[in-house]
N, C-alpha and C positions, 0 to 999 in steps of 0.2 A: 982691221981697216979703220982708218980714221975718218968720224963722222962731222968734225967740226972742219969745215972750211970757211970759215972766217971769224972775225971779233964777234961779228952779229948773232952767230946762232945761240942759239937756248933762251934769246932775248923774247920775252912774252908779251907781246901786245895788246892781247885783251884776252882774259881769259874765259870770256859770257858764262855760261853755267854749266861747265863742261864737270864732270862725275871720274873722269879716267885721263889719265896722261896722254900728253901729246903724242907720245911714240907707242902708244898703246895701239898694236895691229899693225905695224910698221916693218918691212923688213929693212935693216938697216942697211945693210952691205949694198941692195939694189941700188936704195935711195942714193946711197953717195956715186956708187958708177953710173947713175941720170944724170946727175948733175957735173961728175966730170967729165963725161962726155959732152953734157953742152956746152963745158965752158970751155971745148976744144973744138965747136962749130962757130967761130965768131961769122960776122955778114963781113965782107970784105970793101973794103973803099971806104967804110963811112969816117976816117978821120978826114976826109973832105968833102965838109956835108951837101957844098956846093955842085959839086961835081956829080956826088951818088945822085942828089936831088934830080938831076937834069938828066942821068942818064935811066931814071925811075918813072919820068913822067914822060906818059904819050901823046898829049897834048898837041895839037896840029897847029896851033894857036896861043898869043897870051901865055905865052908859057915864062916868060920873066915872074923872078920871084922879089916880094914888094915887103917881106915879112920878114925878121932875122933867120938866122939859122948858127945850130949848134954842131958842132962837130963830136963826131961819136969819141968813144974812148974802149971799145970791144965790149964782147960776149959780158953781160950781167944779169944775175936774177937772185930770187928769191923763193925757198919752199916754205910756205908755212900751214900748220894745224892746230885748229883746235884753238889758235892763237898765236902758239912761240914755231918762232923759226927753227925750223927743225935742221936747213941745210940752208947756203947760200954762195956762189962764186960770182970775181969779178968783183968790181967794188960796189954791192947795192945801195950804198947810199948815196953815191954821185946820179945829179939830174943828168937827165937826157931828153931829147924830144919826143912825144912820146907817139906822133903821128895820128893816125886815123881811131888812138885809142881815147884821144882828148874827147871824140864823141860821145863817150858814153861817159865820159866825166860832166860832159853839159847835161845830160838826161840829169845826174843828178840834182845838177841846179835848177834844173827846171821843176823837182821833186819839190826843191824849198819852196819858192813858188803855189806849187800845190799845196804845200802843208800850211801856207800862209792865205789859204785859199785866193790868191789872186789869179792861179790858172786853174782850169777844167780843161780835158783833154779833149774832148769832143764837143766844144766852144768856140766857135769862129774866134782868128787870132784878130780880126778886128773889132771886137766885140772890149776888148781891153788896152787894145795899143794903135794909136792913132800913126798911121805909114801908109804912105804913100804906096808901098809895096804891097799892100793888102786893100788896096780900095778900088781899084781902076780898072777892075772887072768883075763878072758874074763869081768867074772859077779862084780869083784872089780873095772874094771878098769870105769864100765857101772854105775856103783852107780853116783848118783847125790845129790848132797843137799838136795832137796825136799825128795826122797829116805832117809837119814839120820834125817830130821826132822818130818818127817812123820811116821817114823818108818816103813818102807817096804823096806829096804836096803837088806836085808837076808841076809848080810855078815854075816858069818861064820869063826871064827878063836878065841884067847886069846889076852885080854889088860890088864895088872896092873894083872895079874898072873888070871885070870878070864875067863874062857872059854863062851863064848855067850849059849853051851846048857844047861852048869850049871842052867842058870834062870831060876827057875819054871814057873813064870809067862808066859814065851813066849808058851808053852805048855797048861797053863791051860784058857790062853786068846788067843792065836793067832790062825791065819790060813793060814800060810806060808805053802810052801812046801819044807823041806828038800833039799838045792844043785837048787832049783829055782831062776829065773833071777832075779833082784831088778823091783820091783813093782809089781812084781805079788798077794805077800803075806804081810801079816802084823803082827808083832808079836811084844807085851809092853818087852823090852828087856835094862836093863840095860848097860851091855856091852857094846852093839850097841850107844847107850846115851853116854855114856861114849867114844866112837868111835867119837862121832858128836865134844864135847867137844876140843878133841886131834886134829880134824882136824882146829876148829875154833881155835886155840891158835895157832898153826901152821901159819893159816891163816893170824891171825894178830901181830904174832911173840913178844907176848907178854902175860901175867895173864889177862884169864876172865876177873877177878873183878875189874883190873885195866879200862878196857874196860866200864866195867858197869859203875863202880863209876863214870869216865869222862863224858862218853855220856846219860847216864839216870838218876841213882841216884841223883849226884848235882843239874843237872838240874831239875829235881820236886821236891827238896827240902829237900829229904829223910834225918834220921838220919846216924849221922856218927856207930849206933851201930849193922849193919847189917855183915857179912861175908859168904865168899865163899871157901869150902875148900874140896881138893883133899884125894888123898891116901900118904900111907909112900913110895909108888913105882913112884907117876904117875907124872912123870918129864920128857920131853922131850929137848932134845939139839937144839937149836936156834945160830943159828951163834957163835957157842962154848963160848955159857951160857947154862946153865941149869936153865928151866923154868917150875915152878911147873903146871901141870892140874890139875883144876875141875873135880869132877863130879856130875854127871845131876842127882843124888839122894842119899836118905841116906840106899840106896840094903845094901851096907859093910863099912857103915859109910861118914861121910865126907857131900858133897851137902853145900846148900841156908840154911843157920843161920839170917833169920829175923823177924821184930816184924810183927804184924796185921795191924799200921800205914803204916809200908813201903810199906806189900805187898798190900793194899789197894789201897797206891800211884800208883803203877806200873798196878792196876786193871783200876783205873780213867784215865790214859795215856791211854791205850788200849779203853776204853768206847769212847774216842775222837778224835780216831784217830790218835793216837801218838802224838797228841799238847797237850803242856804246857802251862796256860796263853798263850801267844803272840808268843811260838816258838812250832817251828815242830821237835820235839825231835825224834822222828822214824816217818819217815814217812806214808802217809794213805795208800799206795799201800803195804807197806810191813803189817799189820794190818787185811787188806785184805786179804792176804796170808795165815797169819794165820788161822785165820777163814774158809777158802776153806775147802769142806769138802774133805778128802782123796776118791781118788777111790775105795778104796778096803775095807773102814773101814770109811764109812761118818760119823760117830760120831764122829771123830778125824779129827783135822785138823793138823797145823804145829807142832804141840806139844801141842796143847791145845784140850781138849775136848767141842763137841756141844751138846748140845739138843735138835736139832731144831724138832728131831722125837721122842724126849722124852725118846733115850736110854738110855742114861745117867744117868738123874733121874726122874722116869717115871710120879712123880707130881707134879713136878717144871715145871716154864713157860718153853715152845718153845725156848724162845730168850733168854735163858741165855747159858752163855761160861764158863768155867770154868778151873781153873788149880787145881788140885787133890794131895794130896797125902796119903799115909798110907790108903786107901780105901773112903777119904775122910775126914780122920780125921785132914786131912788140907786140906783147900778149900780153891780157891778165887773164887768167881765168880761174874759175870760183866752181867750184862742186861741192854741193849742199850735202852729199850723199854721202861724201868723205871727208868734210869740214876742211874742206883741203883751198891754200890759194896759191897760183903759182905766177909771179911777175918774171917775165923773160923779158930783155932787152938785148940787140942786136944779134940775137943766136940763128942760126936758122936751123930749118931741118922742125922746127918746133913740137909735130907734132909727135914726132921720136920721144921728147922730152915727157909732152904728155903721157904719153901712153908707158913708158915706162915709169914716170912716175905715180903715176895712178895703178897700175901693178904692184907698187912698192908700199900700196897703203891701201889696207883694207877697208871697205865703205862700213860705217856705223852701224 
């Protein structure tokens, strides 16, 4: 059986201080029927990404989208170990949106930040960034970082014309309490995401993407064909310029535009602790961070989802991490145990993928 499905595979990306080959504990044959079988579950409707969008959100409210949108192009991913891409279908290096996974792409900005010691996570976000959104009450003024990347902020109010209870999701997944302190509750809330964004652009007085690009992208190598992009509203004033924001999904368009190479890249970073070859591109303590499981919601950590109790996906390993979106129908996910990263885009079924693939490769 033939194990190469595409140009990409055997392409090595970082090879950290690995002792034994990539396909060392591998059985081939499974790997490749994982992977064409997902490339034989695409999500259906997403070449009209207007139309999937709208009939994806349940929104009672506000439900116009103010942010671009990308139209899909089918089933794509990427396996990789130890570094080199072991298998891949679909074309992985065309961008796509990459949805509610763009979240845990902001935790890592927010890591730089840390590493740059301008945040601390459990430091009032007012303590460093002067907003309106964080000063006009007890429980605003009480929010912390952690609180904002953890999603247990409960701030309460409108950004980019978007009221926070608009969001279905916080309802049909959360268990905040209504006018409750920050950390009490935890609720998947866009707005609030979108609140995280506003405050780190603030922070570093300048574009996300500029932030990414410099401190992570260049450095593991990423293509230049990735992008980050806001609303038609969401521009904040910086030292009187006007500086467009991100946002941390594609809820009303906009969000993480990348391929399954890149987010694979940004998957292998995190599997190693924020080192690249020879440099420590995010550091291991912020890495750490992420992965801590939230008090009030241990499936979740900084913006990433765990499975260390299997909620997540209940027969995929323990030790996998994941960043999520559209229900999964963009995945990355990272197991540390089997050096393994797996980028899905538009596949469904995902956790099929999983679990077969993680069958297909021995843990370390």
């Amino acid at each position: 059986m033939e194990p190469v499905m595409s140009r990409n595979d055997g392409e090595v990306m970082e090879g950290g201080d690995r002792t034994v080959g990539p396909w060392e504990g591998v059985d081939e044959a499974a790997l490749v029927r994982a992977v064409r079988a997902q490339a034989g579950r695409p999500v259906a409707g997403v070449d009209d990404m207007a139309s999937y969008l709208a009939d994806q959100v349940s929104d009672a409210s506000h439900r116009e989208v103010i942010g671009p949108l990308l139209d899909g192009q089918g089933a794509g991913g990427v396996v990789v170990r130890r570094g080199a891409v072991l298998a891949s279908w679909g074309d992985p290096a065309r961008a796509e949106m990459a949805y509610s996974a763009t979240k845990s792409v902001l935790s890592l900005v927010a890591g730089v930040a840390f590493d740059d010691g301008r945040l601390r996570p459990d430091e009032p976000v007012s303590a460093s960034v002067d907003l309106p959104e964080f000063r006009t009450s007890r429980w605003r003024r009480a929010i912390t970082w952690r609180h904002l990347l953890d999603q247990t902020s409960q701030w309460e109010g409108e950004l980019w014309s978007k009221p926070t209870w608009v969001d279905a999701q916080s309802t049909r997944e959360g268990t905040e309490s209504a006018g409750g302190p920050p950390g009490a509750g935890w609720a998947y809330n866009d707005v609030r995401v979108n609140l995280t964004a506003l405050a780190l652009t603030v922070l570093f007085g300048r574009p996300l993407p500029d932030v990414l690009r410099e401190r992570v992208m260049t450095p593991i190598g990423a293509s230049d064909g990735w992008s980050w992009h806001g609303y038609d509203n969401s521009v904040v004033e910086i030292d009187g310029a006007a500086v467009p924001v991100v946002s941390g999904g594609a809820h009303w368009g906009g969000g993480l535009w990348i391929s399954a190479l890149d987010l694979a890249r940004l998957g292998r970073l995190c599997l190693r602790g924020g080192r690249w070859g020879g440099r420590q591109v995010v550091s291991r303590r912020w890495i750490e961070e992420l992965w801590t499981p939230c008090r009030v919601k241990p499936e979740y950590g900084l913006s990433w989802w765990l499975n260390d109790d299997g909620a997540v996906w209940p027969h995929a390993p323990r030790t996998g991490r994941c960043a999520r979106g559209n229900g999964g129908n963009h995945l990355l996910w990272v197991d540390p145990a089997r050096d393994l990263v797996i980028a899905s885009r538009w596949g469904a079924q995902v956790e099929r993928l999983l679990v077969d693939v993680s069958g297909a490769v021995a843990p370390n």
